[in-house]
C-alpha positions as CSV (number, residue, x, y, z in Angstrom):
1,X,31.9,44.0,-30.1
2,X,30.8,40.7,-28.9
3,X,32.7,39.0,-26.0
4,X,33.3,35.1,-25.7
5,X,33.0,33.3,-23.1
6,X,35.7,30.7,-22.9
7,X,36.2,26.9,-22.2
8,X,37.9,27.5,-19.0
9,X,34.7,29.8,-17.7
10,X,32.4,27.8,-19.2
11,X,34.0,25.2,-17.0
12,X,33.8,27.1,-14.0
13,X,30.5,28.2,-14.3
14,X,28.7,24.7,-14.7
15,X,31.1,23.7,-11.3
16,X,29.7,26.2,-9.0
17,X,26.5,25.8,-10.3
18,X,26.9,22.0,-9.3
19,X,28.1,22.8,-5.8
20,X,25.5,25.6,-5.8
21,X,22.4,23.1,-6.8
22,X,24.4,20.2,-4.6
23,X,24.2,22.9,-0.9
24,X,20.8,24.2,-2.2
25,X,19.6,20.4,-1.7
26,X,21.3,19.7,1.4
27,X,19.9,22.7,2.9
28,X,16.5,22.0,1.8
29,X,16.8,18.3,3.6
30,X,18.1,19.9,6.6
31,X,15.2,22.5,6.5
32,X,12.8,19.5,6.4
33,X,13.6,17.2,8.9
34,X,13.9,20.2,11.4
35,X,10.8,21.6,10.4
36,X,8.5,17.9,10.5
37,X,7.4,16.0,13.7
38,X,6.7,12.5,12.7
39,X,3.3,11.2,13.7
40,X,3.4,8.3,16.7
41,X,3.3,4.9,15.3
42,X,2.5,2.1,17.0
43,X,4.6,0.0,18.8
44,X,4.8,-1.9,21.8
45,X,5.3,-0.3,25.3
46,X,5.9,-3.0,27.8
47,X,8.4,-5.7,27.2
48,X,7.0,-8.1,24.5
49,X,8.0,-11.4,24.1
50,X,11.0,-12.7,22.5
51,X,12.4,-11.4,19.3
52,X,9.5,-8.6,19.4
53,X,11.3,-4.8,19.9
54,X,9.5,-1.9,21.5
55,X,10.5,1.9,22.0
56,X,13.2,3.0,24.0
57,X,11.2,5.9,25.0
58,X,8.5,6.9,24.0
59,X,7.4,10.9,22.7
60,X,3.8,10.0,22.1
């Protein structure tokens, strides 16, 4: 006695495995970017001349 799986399940199935692989991601990026701490880069830290941007505050 074999048992078929139908169209609609099928259906279902491939959906929550989308939504499934779709949270799995988004976790995953979340997970990262709490987990790393960029390295310093460098930038300017007094005022520079015009046009010429510097850190708000710095962490480094």
């Amino acid at each position: 006695m074999t048992a078929r799986i139908g169209t609609r399940t099928k259906v279902a199935l491939a959906v929550f495995a989308g939504i499934g692989l779709f949270a799995a991601a988004n976790l995953h990026l979340i997970w990262r970017s709490v987990s790393s701490q960029p390295d310093c880069v460098a930038h300017l830290k007094a005022p520079g001349p015009e046009g010429q941007f510097r850190a708000a505050q710095s962490s480094c």
